[in-house]
C-alpha positions as CSV (number, residue, x, y, z in Angstrom):
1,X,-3.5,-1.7,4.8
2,X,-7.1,-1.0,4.8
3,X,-9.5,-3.8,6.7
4,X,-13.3,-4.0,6.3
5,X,-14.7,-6.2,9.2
6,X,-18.2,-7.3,9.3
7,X,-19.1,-8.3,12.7
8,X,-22.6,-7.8,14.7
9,X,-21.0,-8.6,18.3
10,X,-20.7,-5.8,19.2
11,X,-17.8,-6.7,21.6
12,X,-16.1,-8.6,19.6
13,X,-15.9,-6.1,16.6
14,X,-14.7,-4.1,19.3
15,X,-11.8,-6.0,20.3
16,X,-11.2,-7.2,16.5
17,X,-10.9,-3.8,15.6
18,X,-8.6,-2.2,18.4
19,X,-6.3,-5.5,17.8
20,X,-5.7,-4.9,13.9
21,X,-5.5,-1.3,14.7
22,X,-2.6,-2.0,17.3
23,X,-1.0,-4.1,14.6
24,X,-0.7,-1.1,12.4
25,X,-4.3,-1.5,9.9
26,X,-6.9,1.0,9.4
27,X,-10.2,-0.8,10.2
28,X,-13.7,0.0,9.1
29,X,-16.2,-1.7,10.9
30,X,-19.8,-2.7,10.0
31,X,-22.8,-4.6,12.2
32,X,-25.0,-4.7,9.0
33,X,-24.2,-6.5,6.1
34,X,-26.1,-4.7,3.5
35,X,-23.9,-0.9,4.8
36,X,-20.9,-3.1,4.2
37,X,-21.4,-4.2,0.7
38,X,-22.3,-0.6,0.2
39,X,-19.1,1.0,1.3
40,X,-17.3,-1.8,-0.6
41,X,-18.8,-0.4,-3.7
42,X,-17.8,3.0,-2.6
43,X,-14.4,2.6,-1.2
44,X,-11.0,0.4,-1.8
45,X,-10.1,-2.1,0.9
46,X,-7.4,-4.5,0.5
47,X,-9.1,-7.0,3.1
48,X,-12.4,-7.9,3.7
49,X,-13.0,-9.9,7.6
50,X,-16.9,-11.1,7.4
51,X,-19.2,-12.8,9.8
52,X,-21.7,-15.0,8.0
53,X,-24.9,-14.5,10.4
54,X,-25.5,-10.3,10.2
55,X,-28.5,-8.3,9.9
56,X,-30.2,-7.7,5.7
57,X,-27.5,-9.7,4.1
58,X,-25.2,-12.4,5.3
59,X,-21.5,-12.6,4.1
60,X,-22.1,-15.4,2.0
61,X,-24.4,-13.6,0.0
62,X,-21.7,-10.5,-0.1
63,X,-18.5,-12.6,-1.1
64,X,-20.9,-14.4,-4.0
65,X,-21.8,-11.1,-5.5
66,X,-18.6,-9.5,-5.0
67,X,-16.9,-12.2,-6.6
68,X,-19.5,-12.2,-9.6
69,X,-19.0,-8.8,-10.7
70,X,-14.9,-9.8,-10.5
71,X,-14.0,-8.2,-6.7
72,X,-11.1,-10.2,-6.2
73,X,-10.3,-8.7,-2.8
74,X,-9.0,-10.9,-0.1
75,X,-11.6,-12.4,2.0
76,X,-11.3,-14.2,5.4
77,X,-14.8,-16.0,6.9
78,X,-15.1,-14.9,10.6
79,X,-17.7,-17.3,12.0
80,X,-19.2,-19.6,14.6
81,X,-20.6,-21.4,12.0
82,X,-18.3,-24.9,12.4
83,X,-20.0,-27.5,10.5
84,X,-18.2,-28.9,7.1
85,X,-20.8,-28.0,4.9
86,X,-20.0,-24.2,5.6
87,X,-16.6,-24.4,5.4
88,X,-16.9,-25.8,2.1
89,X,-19.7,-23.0,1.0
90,X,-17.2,-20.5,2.1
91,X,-14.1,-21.5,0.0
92,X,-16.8,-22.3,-2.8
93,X,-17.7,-18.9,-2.9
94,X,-14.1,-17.4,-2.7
95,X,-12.9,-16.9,0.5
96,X,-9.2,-16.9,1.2
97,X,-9.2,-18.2,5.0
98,X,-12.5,-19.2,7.0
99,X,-12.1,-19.0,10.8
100,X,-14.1,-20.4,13.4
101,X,-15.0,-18.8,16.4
102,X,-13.9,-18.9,19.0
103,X,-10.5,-17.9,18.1
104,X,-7.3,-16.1,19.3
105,X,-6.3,-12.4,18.0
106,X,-2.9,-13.5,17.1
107,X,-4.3,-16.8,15.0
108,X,-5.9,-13.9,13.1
109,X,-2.9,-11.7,12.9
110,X,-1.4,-14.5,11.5
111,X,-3.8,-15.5,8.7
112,X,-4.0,-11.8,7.9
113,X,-0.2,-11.7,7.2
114,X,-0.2,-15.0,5.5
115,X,-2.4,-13.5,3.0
116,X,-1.0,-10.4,2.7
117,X,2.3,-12.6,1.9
118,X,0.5,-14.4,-1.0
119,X,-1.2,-11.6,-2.3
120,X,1.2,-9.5,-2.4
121,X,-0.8,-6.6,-0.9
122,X,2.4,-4.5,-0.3
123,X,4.2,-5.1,-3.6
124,X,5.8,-2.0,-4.9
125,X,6.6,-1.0,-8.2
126,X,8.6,2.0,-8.7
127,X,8.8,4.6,-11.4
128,X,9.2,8.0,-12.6
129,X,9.7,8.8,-8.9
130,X,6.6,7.5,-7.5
131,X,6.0,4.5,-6.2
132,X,3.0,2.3,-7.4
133,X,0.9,-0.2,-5.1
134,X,-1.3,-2.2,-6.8
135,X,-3.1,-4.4,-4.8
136,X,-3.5,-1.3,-2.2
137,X,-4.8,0.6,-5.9
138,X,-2.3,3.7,-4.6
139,X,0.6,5.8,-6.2
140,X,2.2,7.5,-3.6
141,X,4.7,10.4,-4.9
142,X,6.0,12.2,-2.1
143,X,3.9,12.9,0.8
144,X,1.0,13.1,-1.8
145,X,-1.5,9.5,-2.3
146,X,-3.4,9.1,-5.2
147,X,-6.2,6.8,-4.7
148,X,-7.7,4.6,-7.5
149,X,-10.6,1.8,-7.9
150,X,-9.7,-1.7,-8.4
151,X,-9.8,-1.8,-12.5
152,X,-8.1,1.0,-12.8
153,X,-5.4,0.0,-10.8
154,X,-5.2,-3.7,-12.4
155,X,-4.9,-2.0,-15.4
156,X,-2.3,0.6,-15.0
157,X,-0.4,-2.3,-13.3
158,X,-0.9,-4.1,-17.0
159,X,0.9,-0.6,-18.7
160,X,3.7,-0.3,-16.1
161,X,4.5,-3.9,-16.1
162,X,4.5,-3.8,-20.1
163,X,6.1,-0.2,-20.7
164,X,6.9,0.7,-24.2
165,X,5.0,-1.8,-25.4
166,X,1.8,-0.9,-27.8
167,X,-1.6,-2.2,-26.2
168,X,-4.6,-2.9,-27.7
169,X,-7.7,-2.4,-25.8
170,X,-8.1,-6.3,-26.5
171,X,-5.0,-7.3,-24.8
172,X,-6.5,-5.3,-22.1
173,X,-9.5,-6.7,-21.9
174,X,-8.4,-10.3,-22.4
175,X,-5.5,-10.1,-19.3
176,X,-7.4,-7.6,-17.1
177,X,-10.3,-8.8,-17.0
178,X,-10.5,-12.7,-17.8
179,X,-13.5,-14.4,-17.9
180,X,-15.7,-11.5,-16.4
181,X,-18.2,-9.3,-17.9
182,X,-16.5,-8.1,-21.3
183,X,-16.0,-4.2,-20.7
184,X,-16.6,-2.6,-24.4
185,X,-13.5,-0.4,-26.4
186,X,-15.2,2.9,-25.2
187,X,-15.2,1.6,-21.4
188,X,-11.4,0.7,-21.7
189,X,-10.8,4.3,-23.4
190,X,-12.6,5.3,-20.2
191,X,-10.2,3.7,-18.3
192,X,-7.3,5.2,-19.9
193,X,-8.9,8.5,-19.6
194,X,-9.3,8.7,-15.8
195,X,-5.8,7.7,-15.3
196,X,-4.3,10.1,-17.2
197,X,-6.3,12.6,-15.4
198,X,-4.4,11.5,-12.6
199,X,-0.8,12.6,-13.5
200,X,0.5,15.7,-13.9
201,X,2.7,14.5,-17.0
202,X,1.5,12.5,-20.1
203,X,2.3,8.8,-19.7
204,X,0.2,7.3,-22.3
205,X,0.9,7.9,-25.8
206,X,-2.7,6.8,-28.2
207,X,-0.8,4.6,-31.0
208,X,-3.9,5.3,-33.6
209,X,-5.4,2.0,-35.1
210,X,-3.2,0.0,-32.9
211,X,-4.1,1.0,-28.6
212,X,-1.7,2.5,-26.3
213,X,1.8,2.6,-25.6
214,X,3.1,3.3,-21.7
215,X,6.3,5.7,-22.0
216,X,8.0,6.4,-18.4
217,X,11.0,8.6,-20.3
């Protein structure tokens, strides 16, 4: 599992990071809030561990935006901030856990697998041979990992979960993507598109007039 922290102690990123890594997670770390948000945009991570006080932009500014433009990647505050009022800005915004410093490692290996439980973040669906993990947005098929973004992922996970069934690129947009910004029919075609592109066999039959069928056989 994949961890972005966002700390500026140096130390303590330090001794956060060798910890998770210990425990078996890859860990990217950041000091400056604005690189962070940038490799968010750029990468997949199926955690996200922010400080709230760190140089350009503070994580509550990052988990606000993130969570506007529909990132629904598990967030845990990591912060000396104590007061009430913060706590309450923190869930407001979306967080999943908010811990105050200081703290012990294995309190936060333990909020870390507590969310992971509830997320489901190693859920696996199998099929055709491969085996497909969504929250992680990953297909792995031998010893061969095909990386996705997050929509994609969510939405293949809509197909496999509802194979053989015909799809309209309404149902998609209405299950997938909820109350967020409404993705046009050429944007969902898009979609489709790129995941095809990432099979070597043809799983999506175009139903015309009607959307898209998933066929596994």
């Amino acid at each position: 599992m994949k961890i972005l922290l966002l700390e500026d102690d140096v130390i303590l990123q330090e001794i956060i990071e060798e910890f998770l890594v210990e425990n078996g997670y890859k860990v990217e770390s950041f000091f400056d809030g604005e690189k962070a948000l940038d490799a968010i945009g750029d990468g997949t991570y199926d955690m996200l561990l922010l400080d709230v006080n760190v140089p350009n932009i503070d994580g509550f500014e990052i988990l606000s935006y993130l969570r506007e433009i529909g990132n629904t990647t598990p967030a845990i505050y990591i912060t000396s901030l104590a007061g009430i009022d913060d706590l309450k800005k923190g869930f407001d915004l979306g967080a999943d856990d908010y811990l105050k410093k200081p703290f012990e490692l294995e309190e936060l290996y333990a909020r870390i697998e507590h969310i992971v439980k509830v997320h489901r973040l190693q859920e696996e669906i199998e099929f055709d041979g491969m085996k497909f993990i969504p929250k992680a947005h990953q297909i792995v098929l031998e010893d061969k990992i095909i990386e996705m973004r997050q929509k994609e992922a969510q939405v293949l996970e809509y197909f496999v979960r509802n194979t053989g069934k015909i799809i309209s690129c309404d149902e998609i947009i209405e299950n997938v993507w909820n109350d967020e910004n409404v993705p046009t029919h050429a944007t969902i075609r898009t979609y489709i598109k790129n995941l095809r592109k990432m099979f070597h066999k043809e799983y999506f039959d175009n139903i015309k007039g009607e959307g898209y069928r998933f066929n596994i056989l």
